[in-house]
Residue, then its C-alpha position, 0 to 999 in steps of 0.5 A: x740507071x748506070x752512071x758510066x762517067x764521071x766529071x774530071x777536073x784538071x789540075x790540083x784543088x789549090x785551096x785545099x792544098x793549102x789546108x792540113x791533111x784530111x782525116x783518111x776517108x771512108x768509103x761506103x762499103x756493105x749495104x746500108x739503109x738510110x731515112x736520106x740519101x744525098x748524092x753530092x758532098x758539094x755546096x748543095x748537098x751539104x745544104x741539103x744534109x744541114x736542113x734535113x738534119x734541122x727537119x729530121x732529127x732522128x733520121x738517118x742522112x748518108x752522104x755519097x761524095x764521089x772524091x774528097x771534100x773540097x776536090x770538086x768544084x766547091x773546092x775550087x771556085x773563087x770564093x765569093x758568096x755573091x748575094x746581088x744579081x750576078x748573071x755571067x750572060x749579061x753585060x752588066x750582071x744585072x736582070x730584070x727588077x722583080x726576078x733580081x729582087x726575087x734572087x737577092x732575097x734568095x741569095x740572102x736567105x742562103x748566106x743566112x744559113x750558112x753564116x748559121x751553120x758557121x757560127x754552129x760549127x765554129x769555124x774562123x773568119x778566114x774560112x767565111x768573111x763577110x767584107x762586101x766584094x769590089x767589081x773592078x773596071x780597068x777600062x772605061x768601057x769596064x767603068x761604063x759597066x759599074x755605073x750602069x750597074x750601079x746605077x740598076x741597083x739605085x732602083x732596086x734600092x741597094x747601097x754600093x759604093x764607086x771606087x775612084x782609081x786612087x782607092x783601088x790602088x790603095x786597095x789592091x797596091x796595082x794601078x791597073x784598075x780605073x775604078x771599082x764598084x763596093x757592094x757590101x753584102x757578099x761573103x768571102x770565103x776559103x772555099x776548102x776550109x768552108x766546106x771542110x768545116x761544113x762536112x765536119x760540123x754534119x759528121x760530128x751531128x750524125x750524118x754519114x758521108x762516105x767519100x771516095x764513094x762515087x754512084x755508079x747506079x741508082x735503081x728503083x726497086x720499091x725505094x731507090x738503090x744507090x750503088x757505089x764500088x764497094x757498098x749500097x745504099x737503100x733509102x726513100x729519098x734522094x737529093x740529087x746535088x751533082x750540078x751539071x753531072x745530073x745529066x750522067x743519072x739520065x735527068x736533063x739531058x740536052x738541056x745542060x750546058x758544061x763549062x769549065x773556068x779556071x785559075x792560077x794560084x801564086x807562090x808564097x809573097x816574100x815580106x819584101x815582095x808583099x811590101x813592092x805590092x803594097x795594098x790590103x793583106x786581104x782582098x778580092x775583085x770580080x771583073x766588071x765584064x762578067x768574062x774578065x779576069x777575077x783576083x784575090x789576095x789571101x794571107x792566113x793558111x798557105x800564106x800570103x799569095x795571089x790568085x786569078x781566075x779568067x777564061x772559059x771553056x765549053x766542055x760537054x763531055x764534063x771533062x777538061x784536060x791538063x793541055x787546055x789548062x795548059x793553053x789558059x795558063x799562058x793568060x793568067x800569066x799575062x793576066x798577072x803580070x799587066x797587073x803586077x809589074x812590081x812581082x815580075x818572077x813570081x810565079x804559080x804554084x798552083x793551077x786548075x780547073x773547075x766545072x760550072x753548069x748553065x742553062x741556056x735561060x739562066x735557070x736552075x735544074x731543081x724539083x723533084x725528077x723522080x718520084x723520091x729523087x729531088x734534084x737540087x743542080x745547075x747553079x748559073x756560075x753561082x754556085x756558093x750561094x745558089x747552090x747552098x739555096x737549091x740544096x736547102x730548099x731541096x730540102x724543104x720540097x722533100x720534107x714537104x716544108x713550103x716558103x715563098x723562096x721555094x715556090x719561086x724556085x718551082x715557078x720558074x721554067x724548066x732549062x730550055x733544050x740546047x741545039x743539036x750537041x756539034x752546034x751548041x758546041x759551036x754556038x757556045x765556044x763562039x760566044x765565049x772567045x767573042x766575049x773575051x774578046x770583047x773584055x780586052x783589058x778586063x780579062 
């Protein structure tokens, strides 16, 4: 199988802007032979290479990463490591009761393991917070959402707390927003710093990533062949962590659908500024419509800024380009100032745009594909913590390792088939801009 695409990601990876230079890369050249081979250097593929270390002490585990760390999409999320139901299709986020019970423990399971490699790698509170996140409603529509929510999550047993308007004023220093909804298990992380730390932590423990190594084929010849540019890689065994640029290896074709979001990023606040805003130093919402328009506040690394994320494109060529990010530059623009009439003349540093994959029922693209090649990809918008869960348990499936999380992954479906491609384009770009229509404040 020849690879002849590779995904492109529009505009600069902002978090890992803020971060000092990396160390030069090195890319994979010559041939090797490997115990593992993990193709992706992302949420899941780093994951994966964790756990087979854990697993495999003594193996060789080679990592191919088609960019840099933190270039790709698991650089440029928004950073929240969400461990409730988080279904960007719904109205509500929220499922059915036993599958949203099957996803916390999973999604806990995956921030458990990360919050180790963490603590094992030594890496700071700014790059991994565990504070809880705040669903914002700006409008009583919004705030119908978080009490519906709330509401599912009293029968699922789970604790939240409802925001009134004054709370969130004094959280985030705007009065944009009605109210909130407080849940306190997810994760805040710098996505840059965390994945950057992960690498580090793997690298220092013996795993060899190349990055600026992108796979341009992959050949079964008794084990499987991976080539790169320059080098080679031999080996029994492949995890497959590239999200939706599976389809590109020829695995699940049809049945992938490619989106992209995207975000904005501020210059630095002036003290004078960051005094007119007011609120915490630290602090992030997601929007109570699953197509609304997520914020942050940061400080620490890169200073004190803010950040919004709203609107998606369907884009199944894998690729966006700097005139869409362009055209959705103007939202966040009004996106910022509805919300920050005190910053009037702030304006961005930064703006970009990263790939999401989805099926159209909502599962993963997970198992093994190949006799030797496991595919641990279609995250669902999730990708922070389903994506570290499918990497792991990619893992465990590979090395023969079973759990009760694992044979939940393998139990569900398979992704359904999309419509013919020109009308899944239609049916989804469709669906998109009724969405966004419909949020109306909340983007």
């Amino acid at each position: 199988m020849k690879i002849k695409r590779l995904p492109v990601d529009p505009g600069a990876a902002a978090w890992n802007a803020l971060l000092p230079a990396a160390a030069p890369p090195e890319p994979l050249e010559g041939a090797v032979t490997a115990d593992w081979l993990v193709i992706g250097a992302g949420l899941a593929g780093l994951a994966a290479a964790r756990r087979l270390a854990q697993l495999h002490p003594g193996d060789r585990i080679v990592m191919l990463e088609a960019r840099r760390v933190a270039e790709g999409p698991a650089g440029r999320n928004s950073g929240f490591m969400i461990d409730l139901p988080h279904d960007l299709t719904s109205e509500d986020y929220g499922g059915a009761i036993e599958r949203d019970l099957f996803q916390i423990r999973a999604n806990r399971h995956a921030i458990a393991f990360a919050k180790k490699a963490v603590e094992d790698y030594g890496l700071t509170r700014e790059a991994f917070d565990p504070v809880g996140k705040v669903n914002a409603a700006a409008t009583g529509k919004g705030h119908a959402h978080n009490v519906d929510f709330a509401r599912h999550l009293a029968v699922l047993r789970e604790p939240c707390e409802m925001l009134d308007a004054g709370q969130m004023r004094e959280m985030t220093g705007t009065g944009y927003y009605r109210s909130g909804l407080f849940t306190p298990g997810a994760v805040m992380l710098q996505p840059a710093m965390f994945v950057r730390g992960i690498a580090a932590g793997l690298i220092s423990g013996g795993v060899h990533i190349h990055e600026k190594s992108p796979v341009v084929a992959l050949e079964r010849a008794g084990n499987w062949v991976a080539k790169t540019p320059k080098g080679q890689v031999t080996t029994p065994r492949v995890i497959l962590a590239v999200n939706g640029h599976a389809e590109s290896f020829g695995q699940f074709t049809g049945r992938l659908m490619h989106v992209f979001t995207y975000a904005s990023m501020t210059r630095v606040l002036t003290s004078d500024e960051g005094a007119r805003l007011g609120g915490h130093a630290r602090w992030g919402v997601t929007p109570s419509d699953p197509l609304g328009t997520t914020v942050r506040r940061i400080s620490g690394t890169g200073g004190d800024r803010i950040i919004v994320r709203n609107r998606f494109t369907f884009n199944p060529s894998l690729e966006s380009s700097e005139v869409q990010l362009a055209r959705v530059a103007r939202d966040h623009d009004r996106a910022f100032a509805a919300r920050f009439p005190m910053l009037a003349g702030v304006g961005m540093d930064y703006r970009w745009g990263g790939r999401l994959c989805l099926s159209r029922n909502g599962v993963s693209a997970f198992g093994e594909v190949e006799e030797g090649v496991f595919a641990a990809c279609c995250q669902n918008g999730l990708g922070t913590a389903k994506g570290t869960l499918s990497g792991l348990l990619a893992a465990e499936q590979a090395s023969g390792v079973g759990s009760e999380l694992l044979d939940g992954m393998l139990a569900e479906a398979a992704p359904q088939k999309l419509p013919w491609r020109p009308i899944a384009q239609i049916g989804a770009t469709a669906f998109l801009r009724w969405g966004e229509m419909r949020a109306g404040r909340e983007l």
